[in-house]
Structure formats: structure tokens, C-alpha cells
PDB file of N, CA, C and O in Angstrom, chain B, residues numbered from 101:
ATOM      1  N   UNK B 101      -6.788  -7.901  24.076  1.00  0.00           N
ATOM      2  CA  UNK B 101      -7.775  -7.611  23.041  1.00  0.00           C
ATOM      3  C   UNK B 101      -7.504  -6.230  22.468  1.00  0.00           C
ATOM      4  O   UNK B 101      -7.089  -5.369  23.243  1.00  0.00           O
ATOM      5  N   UNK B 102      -7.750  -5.850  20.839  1.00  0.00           N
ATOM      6  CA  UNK B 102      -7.384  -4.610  20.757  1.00  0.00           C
ATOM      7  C   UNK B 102      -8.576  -3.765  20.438  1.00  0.00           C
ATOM      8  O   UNK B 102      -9.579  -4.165  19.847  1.00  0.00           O
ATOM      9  N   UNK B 103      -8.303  -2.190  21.024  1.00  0.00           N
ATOM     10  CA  UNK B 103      -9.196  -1.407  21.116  1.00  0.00           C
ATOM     11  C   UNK B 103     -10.198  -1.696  20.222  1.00  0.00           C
ATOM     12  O   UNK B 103     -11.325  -2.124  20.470  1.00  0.00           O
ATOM     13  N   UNK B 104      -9.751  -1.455  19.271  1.00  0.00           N
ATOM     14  CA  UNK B 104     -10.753  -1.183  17.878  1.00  0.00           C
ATOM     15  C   UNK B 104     -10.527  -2.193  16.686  1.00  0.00           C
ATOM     16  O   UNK B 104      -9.346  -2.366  16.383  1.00  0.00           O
ATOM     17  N   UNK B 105     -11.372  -2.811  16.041  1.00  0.00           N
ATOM     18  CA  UNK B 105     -10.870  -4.033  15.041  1.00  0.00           C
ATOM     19  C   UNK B 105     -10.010  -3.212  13.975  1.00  0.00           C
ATOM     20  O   UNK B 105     -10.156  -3.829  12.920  1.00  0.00           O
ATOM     21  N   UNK B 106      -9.177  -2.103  13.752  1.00  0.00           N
ATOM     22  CA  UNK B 106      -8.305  -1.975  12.770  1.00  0.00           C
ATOM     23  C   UNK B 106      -7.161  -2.147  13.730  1.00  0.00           C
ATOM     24  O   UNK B 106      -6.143  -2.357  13.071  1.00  0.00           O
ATOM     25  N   UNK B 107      -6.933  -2.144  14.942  1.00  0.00           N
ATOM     26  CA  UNK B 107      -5.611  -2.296  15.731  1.00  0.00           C
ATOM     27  C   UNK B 107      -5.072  -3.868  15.184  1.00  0.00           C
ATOM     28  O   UNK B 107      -3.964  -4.201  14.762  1.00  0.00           O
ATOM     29  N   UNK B 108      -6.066  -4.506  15.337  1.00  0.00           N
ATOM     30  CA  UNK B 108      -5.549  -5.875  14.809  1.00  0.00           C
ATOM     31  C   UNK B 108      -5.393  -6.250  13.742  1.00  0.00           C
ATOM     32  O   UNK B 108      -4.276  -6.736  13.569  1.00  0.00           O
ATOM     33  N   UNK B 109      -6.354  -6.247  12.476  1.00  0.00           N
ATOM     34  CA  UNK B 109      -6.479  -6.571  11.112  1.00  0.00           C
ATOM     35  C   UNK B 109      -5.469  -5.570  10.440  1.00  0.00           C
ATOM     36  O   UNK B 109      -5.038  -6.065   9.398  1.00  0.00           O
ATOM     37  N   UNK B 110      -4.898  -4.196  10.724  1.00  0.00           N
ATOM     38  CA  UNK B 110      -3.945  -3.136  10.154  1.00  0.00           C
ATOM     39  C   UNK B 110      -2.531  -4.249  10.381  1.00  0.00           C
ATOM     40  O   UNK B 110      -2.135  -4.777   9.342  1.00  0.00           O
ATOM     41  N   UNK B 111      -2.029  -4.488  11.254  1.00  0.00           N
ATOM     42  CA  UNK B 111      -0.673  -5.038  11.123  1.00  0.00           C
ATOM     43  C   UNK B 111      -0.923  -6.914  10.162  1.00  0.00           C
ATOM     44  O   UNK B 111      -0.152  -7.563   9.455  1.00  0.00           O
ATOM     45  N   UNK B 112      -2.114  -7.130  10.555  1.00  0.00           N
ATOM     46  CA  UNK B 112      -2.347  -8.770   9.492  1.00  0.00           C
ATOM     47  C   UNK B 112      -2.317  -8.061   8.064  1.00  0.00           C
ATOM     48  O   UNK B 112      -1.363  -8.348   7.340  1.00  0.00           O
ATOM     49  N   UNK B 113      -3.275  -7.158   7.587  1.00  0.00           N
ATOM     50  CA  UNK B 113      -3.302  -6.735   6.422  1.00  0.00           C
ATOM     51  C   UNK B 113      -1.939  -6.139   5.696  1.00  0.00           C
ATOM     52  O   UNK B 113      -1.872  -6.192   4.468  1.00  0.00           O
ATOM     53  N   UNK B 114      -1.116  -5.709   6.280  1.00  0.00           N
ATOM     54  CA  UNK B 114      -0.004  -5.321   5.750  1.00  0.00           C
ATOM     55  C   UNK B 114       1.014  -6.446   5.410  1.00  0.00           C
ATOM     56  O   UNK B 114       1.884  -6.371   4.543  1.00  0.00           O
ATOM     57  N   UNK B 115       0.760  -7.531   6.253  1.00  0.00           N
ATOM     58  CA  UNK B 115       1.712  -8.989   6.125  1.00  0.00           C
ATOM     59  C   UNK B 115       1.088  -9.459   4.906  1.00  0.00           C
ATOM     60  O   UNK B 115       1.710  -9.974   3.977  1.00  0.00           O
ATOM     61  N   UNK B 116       0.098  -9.306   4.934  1.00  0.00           N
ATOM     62  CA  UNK B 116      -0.904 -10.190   3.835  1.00  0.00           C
ATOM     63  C   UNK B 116      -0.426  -9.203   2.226  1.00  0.00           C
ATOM     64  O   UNK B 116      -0.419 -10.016   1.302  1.00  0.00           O
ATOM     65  N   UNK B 117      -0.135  -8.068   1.820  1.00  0.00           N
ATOM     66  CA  UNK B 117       0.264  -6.849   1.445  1.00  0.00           C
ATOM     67  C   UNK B 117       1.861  -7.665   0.795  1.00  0.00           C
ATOM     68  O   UNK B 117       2.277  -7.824  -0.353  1.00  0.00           O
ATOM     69  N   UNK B 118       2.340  -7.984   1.950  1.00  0.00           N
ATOM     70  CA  UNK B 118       3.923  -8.394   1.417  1.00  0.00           C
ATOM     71  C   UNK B 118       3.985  -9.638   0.921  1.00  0.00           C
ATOM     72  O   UNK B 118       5.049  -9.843   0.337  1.00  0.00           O
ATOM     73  N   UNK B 119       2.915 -10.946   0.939  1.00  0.00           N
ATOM     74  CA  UNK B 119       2.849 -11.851  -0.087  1.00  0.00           C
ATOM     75  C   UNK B 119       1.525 -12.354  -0.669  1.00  0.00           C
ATOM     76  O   UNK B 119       0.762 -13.310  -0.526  1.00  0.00           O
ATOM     77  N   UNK B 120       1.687 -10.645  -1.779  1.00  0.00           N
ATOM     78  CA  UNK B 120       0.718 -10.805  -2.517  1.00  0.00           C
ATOM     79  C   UNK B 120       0.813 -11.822  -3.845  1.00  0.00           C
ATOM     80  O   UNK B 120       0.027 -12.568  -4.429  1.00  0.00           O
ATOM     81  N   UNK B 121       2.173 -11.445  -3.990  1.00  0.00           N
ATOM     82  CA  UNK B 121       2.651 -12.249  -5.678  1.00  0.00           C
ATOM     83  C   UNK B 121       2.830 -13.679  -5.122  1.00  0.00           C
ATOM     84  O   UNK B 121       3.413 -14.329  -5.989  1.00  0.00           O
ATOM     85  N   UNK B 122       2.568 -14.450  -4.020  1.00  0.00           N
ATOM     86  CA  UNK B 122       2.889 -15.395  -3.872  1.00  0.00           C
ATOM     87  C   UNK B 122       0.847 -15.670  -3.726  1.00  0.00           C
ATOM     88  O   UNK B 122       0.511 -16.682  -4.341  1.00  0.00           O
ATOM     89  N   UNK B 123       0.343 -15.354  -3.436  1.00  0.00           N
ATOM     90  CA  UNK B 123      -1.435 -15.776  -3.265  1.00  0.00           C
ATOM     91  C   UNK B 123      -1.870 -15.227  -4.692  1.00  0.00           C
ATOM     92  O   UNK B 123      -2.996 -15.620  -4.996  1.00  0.00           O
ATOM     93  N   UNK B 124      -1.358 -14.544  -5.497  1.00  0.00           N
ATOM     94  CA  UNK B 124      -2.089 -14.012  -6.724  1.00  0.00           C
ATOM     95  C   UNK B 124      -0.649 -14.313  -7.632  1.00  0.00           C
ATOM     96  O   UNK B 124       0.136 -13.368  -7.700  1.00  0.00           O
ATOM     97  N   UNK B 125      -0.366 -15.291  -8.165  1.00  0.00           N
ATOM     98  CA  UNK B 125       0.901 -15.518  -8.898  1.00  0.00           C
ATOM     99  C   UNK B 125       0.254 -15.145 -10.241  1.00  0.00           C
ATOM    100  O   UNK B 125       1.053 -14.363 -10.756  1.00  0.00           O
ATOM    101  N   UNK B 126      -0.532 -15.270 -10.859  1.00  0.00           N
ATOM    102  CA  UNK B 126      -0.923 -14.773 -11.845  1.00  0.00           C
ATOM    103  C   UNK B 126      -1.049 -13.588 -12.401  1.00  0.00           C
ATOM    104  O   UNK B 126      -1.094 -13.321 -13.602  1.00  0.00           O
ATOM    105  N   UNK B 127      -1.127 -12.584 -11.100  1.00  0.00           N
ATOM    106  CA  UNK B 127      -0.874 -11.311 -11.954  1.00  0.00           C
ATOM    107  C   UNK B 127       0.354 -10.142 -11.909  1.00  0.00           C
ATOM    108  O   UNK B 127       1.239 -10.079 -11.056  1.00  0.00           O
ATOM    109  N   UNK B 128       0.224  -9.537 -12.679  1.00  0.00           N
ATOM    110  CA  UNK B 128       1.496  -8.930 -13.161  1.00  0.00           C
ATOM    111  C   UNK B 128       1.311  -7.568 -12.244  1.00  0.00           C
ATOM    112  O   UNK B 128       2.259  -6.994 -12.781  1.00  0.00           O
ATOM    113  N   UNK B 129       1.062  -7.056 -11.737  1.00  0.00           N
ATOM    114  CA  UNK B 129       0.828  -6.057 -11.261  1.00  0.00           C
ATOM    115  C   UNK B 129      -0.922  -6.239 -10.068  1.00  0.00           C
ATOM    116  O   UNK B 129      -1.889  -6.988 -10.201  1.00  0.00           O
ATOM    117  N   UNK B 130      -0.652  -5.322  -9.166  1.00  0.00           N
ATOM    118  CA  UNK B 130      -1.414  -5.794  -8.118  1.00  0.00           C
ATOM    119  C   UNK B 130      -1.807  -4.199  -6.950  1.00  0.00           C
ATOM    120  O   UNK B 130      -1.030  -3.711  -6.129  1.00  0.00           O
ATOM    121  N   UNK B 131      -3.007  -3.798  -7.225  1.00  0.00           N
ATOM    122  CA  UNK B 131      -3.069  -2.125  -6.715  1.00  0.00           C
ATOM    123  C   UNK B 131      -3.663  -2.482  -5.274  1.00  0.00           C
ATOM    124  O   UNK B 131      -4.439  -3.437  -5.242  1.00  0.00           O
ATOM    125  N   UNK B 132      -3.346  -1.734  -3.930  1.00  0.00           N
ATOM    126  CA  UNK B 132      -3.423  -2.330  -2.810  1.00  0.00           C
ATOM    127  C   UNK B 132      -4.096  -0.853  -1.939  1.00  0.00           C
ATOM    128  O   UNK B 132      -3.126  -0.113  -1.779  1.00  0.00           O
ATOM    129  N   UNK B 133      -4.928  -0.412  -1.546  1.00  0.00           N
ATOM    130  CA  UNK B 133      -5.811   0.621  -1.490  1.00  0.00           C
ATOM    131  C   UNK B 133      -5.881   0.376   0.100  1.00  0.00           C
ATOM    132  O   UNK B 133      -6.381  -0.729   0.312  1.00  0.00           O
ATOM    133  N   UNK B 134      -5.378   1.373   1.839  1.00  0.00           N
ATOM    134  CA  UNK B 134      -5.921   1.304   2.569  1.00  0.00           C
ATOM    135  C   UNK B 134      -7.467   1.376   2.267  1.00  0.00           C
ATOM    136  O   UNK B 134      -7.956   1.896   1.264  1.00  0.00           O
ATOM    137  N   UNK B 135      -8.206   0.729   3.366  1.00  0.00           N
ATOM    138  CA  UNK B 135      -9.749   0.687   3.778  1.00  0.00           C
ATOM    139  C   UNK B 135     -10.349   2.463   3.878  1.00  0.00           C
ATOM    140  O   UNK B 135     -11.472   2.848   3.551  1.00  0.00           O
ATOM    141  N   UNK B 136      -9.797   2.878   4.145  1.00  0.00           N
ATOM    142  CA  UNK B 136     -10.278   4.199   4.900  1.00  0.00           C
ATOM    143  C   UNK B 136      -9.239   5.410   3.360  1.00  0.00           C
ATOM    144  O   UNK B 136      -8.588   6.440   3.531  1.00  0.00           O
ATOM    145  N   UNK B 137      -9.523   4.681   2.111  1.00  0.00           N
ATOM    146  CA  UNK B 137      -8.779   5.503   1.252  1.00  0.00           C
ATOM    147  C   UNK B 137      -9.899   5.948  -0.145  1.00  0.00           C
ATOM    148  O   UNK B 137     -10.237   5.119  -0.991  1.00  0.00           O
ATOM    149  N   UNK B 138     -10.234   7.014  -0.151  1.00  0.00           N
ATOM    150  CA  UNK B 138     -11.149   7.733  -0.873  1.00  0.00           C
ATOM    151  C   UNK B 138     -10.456   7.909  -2.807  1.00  0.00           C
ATOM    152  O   UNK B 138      -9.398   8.230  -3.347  1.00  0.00           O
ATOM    153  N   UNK B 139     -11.383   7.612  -3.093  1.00  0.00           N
ATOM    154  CA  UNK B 139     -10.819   7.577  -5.170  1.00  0.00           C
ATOM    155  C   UNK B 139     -11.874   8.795  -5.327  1.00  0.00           C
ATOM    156  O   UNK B 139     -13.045   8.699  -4.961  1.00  0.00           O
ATOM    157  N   UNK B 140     -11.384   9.806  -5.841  1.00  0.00           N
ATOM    158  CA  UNK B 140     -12.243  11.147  -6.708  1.00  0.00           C
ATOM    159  C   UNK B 140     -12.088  11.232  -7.977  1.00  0.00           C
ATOM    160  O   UNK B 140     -12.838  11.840  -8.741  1.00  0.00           O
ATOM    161  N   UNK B 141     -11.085  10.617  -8.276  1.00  0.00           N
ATOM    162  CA  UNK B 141     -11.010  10.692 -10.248  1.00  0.00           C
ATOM    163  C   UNK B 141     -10.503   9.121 -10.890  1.00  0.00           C
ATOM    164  O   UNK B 141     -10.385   7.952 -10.523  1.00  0.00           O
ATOM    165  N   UNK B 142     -10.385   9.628 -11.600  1.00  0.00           N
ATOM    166  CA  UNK B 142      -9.513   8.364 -12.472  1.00  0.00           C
ATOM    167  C   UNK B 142      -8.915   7.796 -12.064  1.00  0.00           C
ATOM    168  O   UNK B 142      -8.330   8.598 -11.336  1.00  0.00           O
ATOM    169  N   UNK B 143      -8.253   6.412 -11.798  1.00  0.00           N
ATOM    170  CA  UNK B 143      -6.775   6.450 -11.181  1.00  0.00           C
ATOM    171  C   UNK B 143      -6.165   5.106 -12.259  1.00  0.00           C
ATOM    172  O   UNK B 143      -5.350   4.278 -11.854  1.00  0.00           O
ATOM    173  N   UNK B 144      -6.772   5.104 -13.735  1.00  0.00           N
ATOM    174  CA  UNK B 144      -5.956   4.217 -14.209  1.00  0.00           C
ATOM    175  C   UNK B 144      -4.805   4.428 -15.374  1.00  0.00           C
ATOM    176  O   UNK B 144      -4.303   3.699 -16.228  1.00  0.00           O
ATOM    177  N   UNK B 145      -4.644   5.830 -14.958  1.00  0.00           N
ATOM    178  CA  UNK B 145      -2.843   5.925 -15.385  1.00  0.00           C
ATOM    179  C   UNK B 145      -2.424   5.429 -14.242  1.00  0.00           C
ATOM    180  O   UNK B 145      -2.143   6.560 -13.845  1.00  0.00           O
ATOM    181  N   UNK B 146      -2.112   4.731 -13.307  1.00  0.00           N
ATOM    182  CA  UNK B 146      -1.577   4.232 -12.398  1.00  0.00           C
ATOM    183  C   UNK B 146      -0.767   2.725 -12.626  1.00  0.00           C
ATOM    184  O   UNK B 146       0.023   2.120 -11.902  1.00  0.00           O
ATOM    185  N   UNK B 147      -1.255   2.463 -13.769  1.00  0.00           N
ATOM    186  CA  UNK B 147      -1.109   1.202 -14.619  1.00  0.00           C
ATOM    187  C   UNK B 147       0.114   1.413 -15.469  1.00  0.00           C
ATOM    188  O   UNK B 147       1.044   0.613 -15.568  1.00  0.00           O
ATOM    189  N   UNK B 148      -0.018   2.921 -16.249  1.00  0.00           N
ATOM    190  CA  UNK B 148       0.966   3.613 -17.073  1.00  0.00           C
ATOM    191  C   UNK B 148       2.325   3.329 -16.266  1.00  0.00           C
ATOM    192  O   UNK B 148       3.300   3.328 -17.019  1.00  0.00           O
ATOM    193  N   UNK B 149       2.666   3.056 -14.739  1.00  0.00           N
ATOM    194  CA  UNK B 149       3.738   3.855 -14.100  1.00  0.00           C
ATOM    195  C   UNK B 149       4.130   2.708 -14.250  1.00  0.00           C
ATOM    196  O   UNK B 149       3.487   1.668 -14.107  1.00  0.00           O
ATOM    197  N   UNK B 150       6.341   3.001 -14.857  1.00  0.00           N
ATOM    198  CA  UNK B 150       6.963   1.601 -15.325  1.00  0.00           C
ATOM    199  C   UNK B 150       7.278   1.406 -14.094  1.00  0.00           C
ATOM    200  O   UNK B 150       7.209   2.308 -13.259  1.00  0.00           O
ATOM    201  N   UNK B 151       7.653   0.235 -13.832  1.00  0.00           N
ATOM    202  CA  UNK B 151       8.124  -0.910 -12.347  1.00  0.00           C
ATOM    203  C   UNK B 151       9.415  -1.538 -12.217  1.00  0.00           C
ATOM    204  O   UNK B 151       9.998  -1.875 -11.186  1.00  0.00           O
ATOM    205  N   UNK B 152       9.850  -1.667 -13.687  1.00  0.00           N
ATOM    206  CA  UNK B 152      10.856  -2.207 -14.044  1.00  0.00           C
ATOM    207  C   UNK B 152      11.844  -2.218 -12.786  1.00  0.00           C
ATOM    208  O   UNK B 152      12.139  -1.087 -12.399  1.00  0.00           O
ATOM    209  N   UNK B 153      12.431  -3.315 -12.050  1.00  0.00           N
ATOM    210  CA  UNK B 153      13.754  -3.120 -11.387  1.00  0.00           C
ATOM    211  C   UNK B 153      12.735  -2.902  -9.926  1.00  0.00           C
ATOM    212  O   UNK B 153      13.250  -3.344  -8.899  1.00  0.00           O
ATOM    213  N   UNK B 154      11.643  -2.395  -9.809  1.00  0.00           N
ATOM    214  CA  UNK B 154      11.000  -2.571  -8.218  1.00  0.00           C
ATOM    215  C   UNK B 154      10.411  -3.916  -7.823  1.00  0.00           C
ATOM    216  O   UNK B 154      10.508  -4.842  -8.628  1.00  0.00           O
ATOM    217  N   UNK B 155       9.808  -4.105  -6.653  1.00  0.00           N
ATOM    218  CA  UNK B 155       9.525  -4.577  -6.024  1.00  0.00           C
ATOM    219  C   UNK B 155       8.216  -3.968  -5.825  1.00  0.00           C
ATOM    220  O   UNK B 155       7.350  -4.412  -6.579  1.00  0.00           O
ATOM    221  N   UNK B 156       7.804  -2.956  -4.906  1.00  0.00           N
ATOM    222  CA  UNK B 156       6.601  -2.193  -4.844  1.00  0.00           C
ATOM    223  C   UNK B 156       6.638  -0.789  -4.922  1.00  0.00           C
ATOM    224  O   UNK B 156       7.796  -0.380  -5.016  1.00  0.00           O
ATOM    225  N   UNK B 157       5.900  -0.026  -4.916  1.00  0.00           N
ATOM    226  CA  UNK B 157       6.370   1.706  -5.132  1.00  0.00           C
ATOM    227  C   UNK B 157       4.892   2.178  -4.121  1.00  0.00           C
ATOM    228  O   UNK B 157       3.782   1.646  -4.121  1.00  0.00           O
ATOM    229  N   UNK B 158       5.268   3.067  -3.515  1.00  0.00           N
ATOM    230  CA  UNK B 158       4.670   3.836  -2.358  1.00  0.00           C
ATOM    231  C   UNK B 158       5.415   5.416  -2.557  1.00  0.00           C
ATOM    232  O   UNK B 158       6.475   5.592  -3.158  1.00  0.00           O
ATOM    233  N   UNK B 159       4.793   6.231  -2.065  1.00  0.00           N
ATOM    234  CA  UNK B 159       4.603   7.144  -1.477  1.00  0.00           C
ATOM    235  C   UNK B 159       5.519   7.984  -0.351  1.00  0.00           C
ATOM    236  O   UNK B 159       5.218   7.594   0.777  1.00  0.00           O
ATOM    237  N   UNK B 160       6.228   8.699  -0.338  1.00  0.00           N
ATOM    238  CA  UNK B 160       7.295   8.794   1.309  1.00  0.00           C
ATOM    239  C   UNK B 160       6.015  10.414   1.050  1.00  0.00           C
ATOM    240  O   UNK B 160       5.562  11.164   0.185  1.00  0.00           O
ATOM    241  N   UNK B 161       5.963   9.981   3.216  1.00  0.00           N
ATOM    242  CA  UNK B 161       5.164  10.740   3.607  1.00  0.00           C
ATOM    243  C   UNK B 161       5.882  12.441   4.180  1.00  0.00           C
ATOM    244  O   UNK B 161       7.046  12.829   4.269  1.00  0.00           O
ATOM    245  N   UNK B 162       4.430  13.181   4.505  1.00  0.00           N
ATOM    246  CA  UNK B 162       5.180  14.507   4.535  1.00  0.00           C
ATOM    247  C   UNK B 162       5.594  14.758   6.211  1.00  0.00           C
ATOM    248  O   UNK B 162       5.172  14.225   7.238  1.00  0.00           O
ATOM    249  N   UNK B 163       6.788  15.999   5.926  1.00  0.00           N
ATOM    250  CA  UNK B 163       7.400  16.231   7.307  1.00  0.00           C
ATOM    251  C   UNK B 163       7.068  16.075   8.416  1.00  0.00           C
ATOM    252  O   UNK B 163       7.543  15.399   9.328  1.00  0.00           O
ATOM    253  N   UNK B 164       5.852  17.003   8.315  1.00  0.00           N
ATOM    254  CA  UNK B 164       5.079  17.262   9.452  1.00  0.00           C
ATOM    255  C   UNK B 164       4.319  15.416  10.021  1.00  0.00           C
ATOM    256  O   UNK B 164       4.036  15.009  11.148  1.00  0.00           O
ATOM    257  N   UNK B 165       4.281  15.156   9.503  1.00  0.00           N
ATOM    258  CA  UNK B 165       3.426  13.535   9.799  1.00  0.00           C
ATOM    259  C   UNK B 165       4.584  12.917  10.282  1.00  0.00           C
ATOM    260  O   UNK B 165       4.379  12.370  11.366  1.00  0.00           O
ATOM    261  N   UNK B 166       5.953  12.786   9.782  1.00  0.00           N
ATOM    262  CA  UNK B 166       7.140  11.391  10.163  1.00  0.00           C
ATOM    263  C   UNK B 166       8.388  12.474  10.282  1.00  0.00           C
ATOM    264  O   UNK B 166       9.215  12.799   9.430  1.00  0.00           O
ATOM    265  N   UNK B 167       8.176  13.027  12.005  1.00  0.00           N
ATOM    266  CA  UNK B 167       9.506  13.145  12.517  1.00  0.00           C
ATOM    267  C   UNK B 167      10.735  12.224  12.628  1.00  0.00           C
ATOM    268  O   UNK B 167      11.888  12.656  12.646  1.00  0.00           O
ATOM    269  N   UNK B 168      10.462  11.153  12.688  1.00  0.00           N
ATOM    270  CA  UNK B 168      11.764  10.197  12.681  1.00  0.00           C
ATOM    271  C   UNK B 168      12.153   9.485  11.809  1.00  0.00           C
ATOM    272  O   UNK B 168      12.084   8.261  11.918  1.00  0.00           O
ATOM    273  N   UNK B 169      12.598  10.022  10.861  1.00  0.00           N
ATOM    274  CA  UNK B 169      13.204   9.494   9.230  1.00  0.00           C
ATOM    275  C   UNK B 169      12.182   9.138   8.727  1.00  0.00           C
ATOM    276  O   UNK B 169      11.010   9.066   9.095  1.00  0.00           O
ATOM    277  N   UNK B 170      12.938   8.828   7.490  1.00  0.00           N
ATOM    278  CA  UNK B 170      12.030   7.894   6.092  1.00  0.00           C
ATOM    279  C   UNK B 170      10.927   6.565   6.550  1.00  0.00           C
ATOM    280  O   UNK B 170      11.112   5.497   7.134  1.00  0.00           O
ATOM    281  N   UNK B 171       9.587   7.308   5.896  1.00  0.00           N
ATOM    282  CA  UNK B 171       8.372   6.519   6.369  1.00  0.00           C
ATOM    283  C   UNK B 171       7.898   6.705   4.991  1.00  0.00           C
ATOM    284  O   UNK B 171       7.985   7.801   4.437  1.00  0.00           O
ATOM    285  N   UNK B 172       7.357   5.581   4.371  1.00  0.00           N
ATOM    286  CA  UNK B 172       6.514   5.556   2.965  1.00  0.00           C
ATOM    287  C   UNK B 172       5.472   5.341   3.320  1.00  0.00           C
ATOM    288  O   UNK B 172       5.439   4.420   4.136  1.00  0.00           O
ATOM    289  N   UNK B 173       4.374   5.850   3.046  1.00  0.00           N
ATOM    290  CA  UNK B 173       2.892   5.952   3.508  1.00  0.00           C
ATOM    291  C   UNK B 173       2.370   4.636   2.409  1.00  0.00           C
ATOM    292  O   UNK B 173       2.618   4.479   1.214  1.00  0.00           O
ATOM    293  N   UNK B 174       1.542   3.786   3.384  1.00  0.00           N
ATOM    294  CA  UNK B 174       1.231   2.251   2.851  1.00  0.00           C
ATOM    295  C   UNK B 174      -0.128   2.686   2.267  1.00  0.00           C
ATOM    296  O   UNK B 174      -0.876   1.717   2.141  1.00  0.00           O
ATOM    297  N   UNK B 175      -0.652   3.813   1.887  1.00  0.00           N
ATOM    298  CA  UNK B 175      -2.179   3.186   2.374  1.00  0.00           C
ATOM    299  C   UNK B 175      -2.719   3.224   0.517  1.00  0.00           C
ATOM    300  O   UNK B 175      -3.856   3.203   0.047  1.00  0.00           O
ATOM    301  N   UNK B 176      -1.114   3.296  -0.310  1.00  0.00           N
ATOM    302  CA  UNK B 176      -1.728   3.263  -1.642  1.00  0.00           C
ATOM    303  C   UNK B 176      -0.305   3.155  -1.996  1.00  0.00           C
ATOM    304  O   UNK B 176       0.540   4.048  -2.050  1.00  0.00           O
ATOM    305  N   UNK B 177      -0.152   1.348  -2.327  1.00  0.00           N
ATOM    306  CA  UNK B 177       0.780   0.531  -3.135  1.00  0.00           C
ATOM    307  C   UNK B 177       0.396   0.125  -4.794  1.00  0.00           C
ATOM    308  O   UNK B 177      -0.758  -0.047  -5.185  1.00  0.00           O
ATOM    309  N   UNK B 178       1.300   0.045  -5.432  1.00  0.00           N
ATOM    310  CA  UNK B 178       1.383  -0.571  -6.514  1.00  0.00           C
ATOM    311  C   UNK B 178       2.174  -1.844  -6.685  1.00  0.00           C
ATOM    312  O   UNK B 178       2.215  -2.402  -7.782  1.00  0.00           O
TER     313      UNK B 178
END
């Protein structure tokens, strides 16, 4: 059993994350917000940002947080 209900639903939610365009085929773009992620302003120039040639676009996190190589912080996909 896991500690706390994000131990479990965090690794389902991220699977669920990687086939989004296959459960939402209809849309062209798709904004994916961890639970525990705070909005203070605007965020719909976020729409503005071209995609062309990606797949998804994230974030690579800072030093101090990911000693062991390249880690893109999930908790705010496009």
C-alpha cells in the first residue's frame, strides 16, 4: 500500500500524461498542470509558444534539485 495517495496516482498520472493525444484526439494542443502547481498571472501566452517538430516541451530542472543528469521537471507540460 502506498504511504500517501500521491505515491500511487503520481506515477498513473504521468502514464495517463503520455497518451494524451490518443484520449483527446481532437485537440491540437493540450496544457498538463501538476496538482500541487500554483497560477499567479496570466499564463495564456503559453499558447503563443511554436511546437512545430515537438512532441511535448517541459522545463529542465535546476542544479541544485537533479544531481544526476538531465531531469525535465513534469509538473508543467505543453
Amino acid at each position: 500500500m502506498c504511504a500517501n495517495w500521491y505515491d500511487g496516482w503520481g506515477g498513473y498520472m504521468v502514464l495517463i500524461r503520455a497518451v494524451y493525444s490518443k484520449l483527446f484526439p481532437n485537440l491540437d494542443t493540450i496544457l498538463s498542470l501538476d496538482i500541487d502547481t500554483l497560477v499567479n498571472k496570466d499564463i495564456s501566452n503559453l499558447w503563443d509558444i511554436n511546437l512545430d517538430g515537438y512532441y511535448v516541451a517541459g522545463v529542465r530542472d535546476t542544479p541544485e534539485f537533479n544531481r544526476n543528469g538531465l531531469y525535465i521537471n513534469g509538473g508543467v507540460l505543453l
